[in-house]
MARLUM-44379 format. One record per residue (C-alpha): residue in three letters; x, y, z. Coordinates in steps of 0.2 Angstrom, whole numbers, plus 2048, in hexadecimal, padded with zeros to 3 digits. Layout:
BEGIN
node residu = Ala, x = X, y = Y, z = Z;
...
This chain:
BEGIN
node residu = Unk, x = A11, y = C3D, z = E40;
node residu = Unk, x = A11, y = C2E, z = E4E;
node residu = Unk, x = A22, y = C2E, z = E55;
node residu = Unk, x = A2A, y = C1B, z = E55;
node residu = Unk, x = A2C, y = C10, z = E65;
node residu = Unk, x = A3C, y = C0F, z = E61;
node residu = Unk, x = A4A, y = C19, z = E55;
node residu = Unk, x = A4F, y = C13, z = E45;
node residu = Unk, x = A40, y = C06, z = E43;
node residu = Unk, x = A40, y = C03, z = E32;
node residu = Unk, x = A52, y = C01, z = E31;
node residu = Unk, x = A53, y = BF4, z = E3F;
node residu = Unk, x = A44, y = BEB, z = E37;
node residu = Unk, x = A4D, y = BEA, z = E26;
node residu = Unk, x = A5C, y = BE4, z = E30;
node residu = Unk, x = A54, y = BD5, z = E37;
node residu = Unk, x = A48, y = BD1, z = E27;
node residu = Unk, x = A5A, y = BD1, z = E1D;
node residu = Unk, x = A60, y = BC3, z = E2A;
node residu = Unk, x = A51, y = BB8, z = E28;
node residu = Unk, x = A4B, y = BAC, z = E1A;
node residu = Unk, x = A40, y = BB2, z = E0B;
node residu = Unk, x = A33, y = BA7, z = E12;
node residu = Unk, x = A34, y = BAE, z = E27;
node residu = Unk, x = A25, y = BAC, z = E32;
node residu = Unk, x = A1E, y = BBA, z = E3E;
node residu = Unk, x = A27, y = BB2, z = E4D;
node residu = Unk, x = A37, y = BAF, z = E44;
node residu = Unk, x = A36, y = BC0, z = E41;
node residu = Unk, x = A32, y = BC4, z = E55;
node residu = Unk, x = A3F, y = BB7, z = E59;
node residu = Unk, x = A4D, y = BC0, z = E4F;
node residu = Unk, x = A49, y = BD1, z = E52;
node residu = Unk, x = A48, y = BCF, z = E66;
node residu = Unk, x = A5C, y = BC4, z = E64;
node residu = Unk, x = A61, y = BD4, z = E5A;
node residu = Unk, x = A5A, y = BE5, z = E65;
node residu = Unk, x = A56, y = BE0, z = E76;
node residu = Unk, x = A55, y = BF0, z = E79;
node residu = Unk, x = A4A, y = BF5, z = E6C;
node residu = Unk, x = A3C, y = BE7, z = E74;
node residu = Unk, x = A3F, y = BEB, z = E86;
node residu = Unk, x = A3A, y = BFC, z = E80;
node residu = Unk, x = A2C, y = BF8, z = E78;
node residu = Unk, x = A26, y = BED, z = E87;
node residu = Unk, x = A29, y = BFC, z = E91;
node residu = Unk, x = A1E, y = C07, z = E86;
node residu = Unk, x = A11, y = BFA, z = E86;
node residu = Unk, x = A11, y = BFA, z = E9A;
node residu = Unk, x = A11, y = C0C, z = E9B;
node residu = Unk, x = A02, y = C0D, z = E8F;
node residu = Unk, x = 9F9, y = BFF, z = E99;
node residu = Unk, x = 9FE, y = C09, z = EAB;
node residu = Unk, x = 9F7, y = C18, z = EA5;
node residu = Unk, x = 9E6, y = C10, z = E9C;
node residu = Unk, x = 9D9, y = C13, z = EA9;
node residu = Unk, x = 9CF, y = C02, z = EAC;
node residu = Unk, x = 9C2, y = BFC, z = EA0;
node residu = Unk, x = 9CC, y = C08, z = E92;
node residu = Unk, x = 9D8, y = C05, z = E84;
node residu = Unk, x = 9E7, y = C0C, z = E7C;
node residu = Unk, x = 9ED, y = C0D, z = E69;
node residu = Unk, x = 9FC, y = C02, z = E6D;
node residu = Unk, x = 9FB, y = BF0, z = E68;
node residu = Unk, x = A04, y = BE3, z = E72;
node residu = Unk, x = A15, y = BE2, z = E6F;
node residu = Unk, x = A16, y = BD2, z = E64;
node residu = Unk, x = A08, y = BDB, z = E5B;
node residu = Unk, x = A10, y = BEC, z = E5A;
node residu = Unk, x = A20, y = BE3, z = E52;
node residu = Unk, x = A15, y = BD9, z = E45;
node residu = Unk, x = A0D, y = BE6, z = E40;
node residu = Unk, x = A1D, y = BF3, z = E3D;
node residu = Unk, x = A21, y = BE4, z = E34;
node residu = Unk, x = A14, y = BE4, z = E2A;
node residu = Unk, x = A13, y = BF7, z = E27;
node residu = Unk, x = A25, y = BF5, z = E21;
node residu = Unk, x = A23, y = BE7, z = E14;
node residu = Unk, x = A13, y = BF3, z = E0D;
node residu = Unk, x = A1F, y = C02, z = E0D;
node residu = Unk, x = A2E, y = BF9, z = E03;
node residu = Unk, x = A22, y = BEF, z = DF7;
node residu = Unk, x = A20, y = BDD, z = DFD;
């Protein structure tokens, strides 16, 4: 299994979905996850960068960029839980 970007991924997304209005957008979402773990965004920045540093030129890496990345945890999550 892929380990998570950062701990507790679920939980936290749950956490901000349960602040937001049934009808949230993506960047709603973005917007009140980033206000609520800074550090959990810086750190997935900083995996981002670390993938990118260590891609060799003209290659690609799994990980999307990090408003992607968060997007689609969302979206995995909201599969997982039914709606």
């Amino acid at each position: 299994m892929a380990q998570s970007v950062f701990v507790k991924k679920e939980e936290k997304i749950a956490s901000v979905v349960s602040s937001l209005p049934a009808d949230f957008s993506d960047s709603q979402f973005l917007d009140a996850f980033i206000e609520k773990y800074p550090k959990e965004w810086a750190r997935v920045q900083n995996v981002y960068m670390d993938h990118e540093l260590r891609t060799k030129p003209g290659k690609s890496h799994p990980m999307p960029e990090p408003n992607k990345y968060l997007i689609s945890a969302l979206k995995t999550w909201k599969k997982k839980i039914g709606s």
